[in-house]
C-alpha positions in Angstrom: 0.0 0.0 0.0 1.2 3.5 -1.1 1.6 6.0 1.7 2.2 9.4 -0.3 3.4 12.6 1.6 3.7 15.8 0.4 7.1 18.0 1.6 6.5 21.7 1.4 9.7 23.3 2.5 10.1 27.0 3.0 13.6 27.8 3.8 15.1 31.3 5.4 18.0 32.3 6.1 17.8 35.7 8.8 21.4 36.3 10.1 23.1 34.5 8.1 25.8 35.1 5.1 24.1 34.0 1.4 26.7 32.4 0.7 26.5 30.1 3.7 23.2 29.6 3.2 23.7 29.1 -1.0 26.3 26.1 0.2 24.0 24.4 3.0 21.5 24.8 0.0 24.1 22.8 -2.6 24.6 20.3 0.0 20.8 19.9 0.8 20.2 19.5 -3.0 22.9 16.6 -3.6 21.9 14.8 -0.2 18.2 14.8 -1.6 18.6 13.8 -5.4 21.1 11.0 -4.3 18.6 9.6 -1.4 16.5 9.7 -4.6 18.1 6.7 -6.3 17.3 4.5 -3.3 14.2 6.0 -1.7 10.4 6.0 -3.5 11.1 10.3 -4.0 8.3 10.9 -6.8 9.0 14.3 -7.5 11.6 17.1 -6.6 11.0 20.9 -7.5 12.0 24.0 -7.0 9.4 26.5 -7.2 10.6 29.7 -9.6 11.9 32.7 -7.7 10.8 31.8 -4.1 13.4 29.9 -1.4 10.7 27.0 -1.2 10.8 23.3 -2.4 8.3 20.4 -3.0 8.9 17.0 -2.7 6.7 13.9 -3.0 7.7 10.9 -1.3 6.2 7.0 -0.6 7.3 6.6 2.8 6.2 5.0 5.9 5.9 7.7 8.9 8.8 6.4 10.5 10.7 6.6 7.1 9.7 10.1 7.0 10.8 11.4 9.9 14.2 9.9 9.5 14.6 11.5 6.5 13.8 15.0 7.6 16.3 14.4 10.4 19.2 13.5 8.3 18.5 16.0 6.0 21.6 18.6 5.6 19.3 21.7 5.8 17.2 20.5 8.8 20.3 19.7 11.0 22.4 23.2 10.0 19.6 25.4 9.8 16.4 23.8 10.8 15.1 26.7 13.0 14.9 28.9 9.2 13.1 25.7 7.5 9.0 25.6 8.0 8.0 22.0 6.6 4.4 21.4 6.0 3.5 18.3 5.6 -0.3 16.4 3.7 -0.8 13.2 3.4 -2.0 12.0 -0.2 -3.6 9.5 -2.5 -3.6 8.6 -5.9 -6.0 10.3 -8.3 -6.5 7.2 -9.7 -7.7 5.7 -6.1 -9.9 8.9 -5.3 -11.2 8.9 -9.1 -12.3 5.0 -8.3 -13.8 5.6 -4.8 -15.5 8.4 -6.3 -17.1 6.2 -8.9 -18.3 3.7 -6.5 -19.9 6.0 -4.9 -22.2 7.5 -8.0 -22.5 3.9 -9.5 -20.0 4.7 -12.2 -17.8 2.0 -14.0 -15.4 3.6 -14.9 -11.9 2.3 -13.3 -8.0 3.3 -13.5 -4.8 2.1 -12.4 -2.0 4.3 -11.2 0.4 4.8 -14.1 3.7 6.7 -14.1 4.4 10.3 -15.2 4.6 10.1 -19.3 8.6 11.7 -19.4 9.0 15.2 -21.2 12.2 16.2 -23.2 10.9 20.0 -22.9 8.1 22.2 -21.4 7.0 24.6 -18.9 6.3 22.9 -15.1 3.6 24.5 -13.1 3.0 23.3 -9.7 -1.9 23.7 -9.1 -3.5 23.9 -5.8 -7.3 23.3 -6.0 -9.8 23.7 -3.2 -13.2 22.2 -4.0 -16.3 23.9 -2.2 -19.8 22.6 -3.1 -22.2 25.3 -1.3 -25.5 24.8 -2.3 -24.2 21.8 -3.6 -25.6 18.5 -2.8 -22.7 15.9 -2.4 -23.9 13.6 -5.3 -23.6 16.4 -7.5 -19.9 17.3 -6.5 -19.3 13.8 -6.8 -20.4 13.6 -10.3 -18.7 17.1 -11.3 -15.3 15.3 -10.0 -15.7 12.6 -11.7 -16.0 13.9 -15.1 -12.8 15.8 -13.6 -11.0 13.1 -13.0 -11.6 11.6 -16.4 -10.5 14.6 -18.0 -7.2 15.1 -15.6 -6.4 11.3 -15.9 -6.6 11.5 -19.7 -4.3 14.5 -20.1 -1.9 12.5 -17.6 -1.3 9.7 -20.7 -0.6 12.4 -22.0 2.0 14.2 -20.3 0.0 17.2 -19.8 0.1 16.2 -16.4 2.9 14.7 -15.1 0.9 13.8 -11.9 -2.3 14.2 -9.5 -2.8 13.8 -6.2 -6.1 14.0 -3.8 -5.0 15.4 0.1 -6.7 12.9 2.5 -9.4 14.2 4.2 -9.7 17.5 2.4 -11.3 18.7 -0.4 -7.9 19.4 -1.9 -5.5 18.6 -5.1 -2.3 19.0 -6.1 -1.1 18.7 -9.9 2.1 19.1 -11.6 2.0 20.0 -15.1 4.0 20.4 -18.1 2.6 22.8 -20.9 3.9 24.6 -24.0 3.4 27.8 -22.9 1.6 29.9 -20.0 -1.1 30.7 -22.5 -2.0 26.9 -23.0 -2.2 27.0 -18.9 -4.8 29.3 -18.8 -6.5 27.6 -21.9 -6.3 24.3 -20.1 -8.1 25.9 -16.2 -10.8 27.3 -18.3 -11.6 24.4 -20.0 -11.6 22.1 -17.0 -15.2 19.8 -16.3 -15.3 20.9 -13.2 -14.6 24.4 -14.1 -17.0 25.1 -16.6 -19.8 23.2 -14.6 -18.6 25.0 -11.2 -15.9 27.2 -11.2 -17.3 29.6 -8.3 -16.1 26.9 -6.0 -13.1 26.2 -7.1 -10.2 27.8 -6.3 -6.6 27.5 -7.8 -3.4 28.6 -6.9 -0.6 28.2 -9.5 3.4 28.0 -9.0 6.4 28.0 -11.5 8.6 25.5 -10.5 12.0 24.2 -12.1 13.2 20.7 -11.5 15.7 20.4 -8.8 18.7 19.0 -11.0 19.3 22.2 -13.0 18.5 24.4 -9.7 21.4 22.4 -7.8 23.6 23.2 -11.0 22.9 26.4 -10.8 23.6 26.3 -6.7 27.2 24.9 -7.9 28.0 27.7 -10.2 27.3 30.2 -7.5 29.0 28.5 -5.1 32.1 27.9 -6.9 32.4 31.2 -8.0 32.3 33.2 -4.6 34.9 30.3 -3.3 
């Protein structure tokens, strides 16, 4: 059984050099993408232009924990780092529950992110609210949702989905042509078009972490 986490990290560095924060930074970045090759890490990002990393993992809570303790950043500078952690599911799950639910038969299995050679990553937030609503009728709205999402996931258009347990909440990474066909894409959601006054969506830039931790080497190198 999968047990998905979501790593928010927001880092700071009050009173202290940059560059002393830029090398705890480098070190963080190699620690995290090497545990990669070992540990179930789904997805590392950067997001564009703000000191704040996302990280998906499949870990046990105990796995979890040791992980934030060993990492580099936590143990130099853990009193600047605010980690939020949400606990998540597969779309696909949530998208199957869901259909139980309304007597639909339509069924998926998880499948991994379809690769993309180039693209521009956004990181969505949606909150789902259903005033006025009854709760059959969000269920069916999010259904033909996840239909829609799941397809653009074969795709590539989404490299991935998640439902927060316990909250009307989601989480998507996507990869798009261009910030025009991002827009093009929210307004033509299902669950847009047939309630988009409950929806609300927050959207990030985000870069993926190998090329910020090159970029972390360059600058570190050349204050040395």
């Amino acid at each position: 059984m999968e047990s998905l986490f979501l790593i928010d990290m927001l880092l700071e560095y009050d009173g202290m050099e940059l560059n002393d924060f830029l090398n705890i930074w480098l070190e963080e970045a190699t620690f995290i993408l090497k545990a990669q090759e070992t540990q179930d890490i789904r997805q590392i990002w950067k997001v564009t232009g703000e000191r704040r990393v996302i990280i998906i993992v499949n870990v046990n809570g105990e796995k979890l924990d040791n992980l934030l303790m060993t990492m580099p950043i936590m143990k130099k500078m853990g009193n600047h780092v605010t980690t939020t952690i949400t606990s998540l599911r597969s779309y696909e799950s949530f998208a199957n529950d869901i259909n139980k639910i309304i007597s639909k038969d339509d069924r998926y299995v998880y499948t991994r992110p379809v690769a993309k050679e180039e693209g521009l990553y956004y990181w969505l937030r949606f909150d789902v609210e259903y005033k006025g609503m009854e709760m059959t009728d969000l269920l069916t709205n999010w259904s033909a949702e996840a239909k829609k999402a799941l397809a653009a996931k074969s795709k590539g258009i989404v490299q991935d989905i998640w439902k927060c347990n316990g909250m009307r909440r989601v989480y998507a990474l996507m990869c798009v042509d261009s910030p025009e066909m991002m827009d093009n894409i929210s307004f033509g959601l299902p669950i847009m078009k047939s309630m988009g006054n409950q929806c609300h969506i927050d959207v990030k830039s985000v870069r993926k972490y190998e090329g910020f931790k090159e970029d972390l080497e360059k600058l570190c190198s050349s204050k040395e």
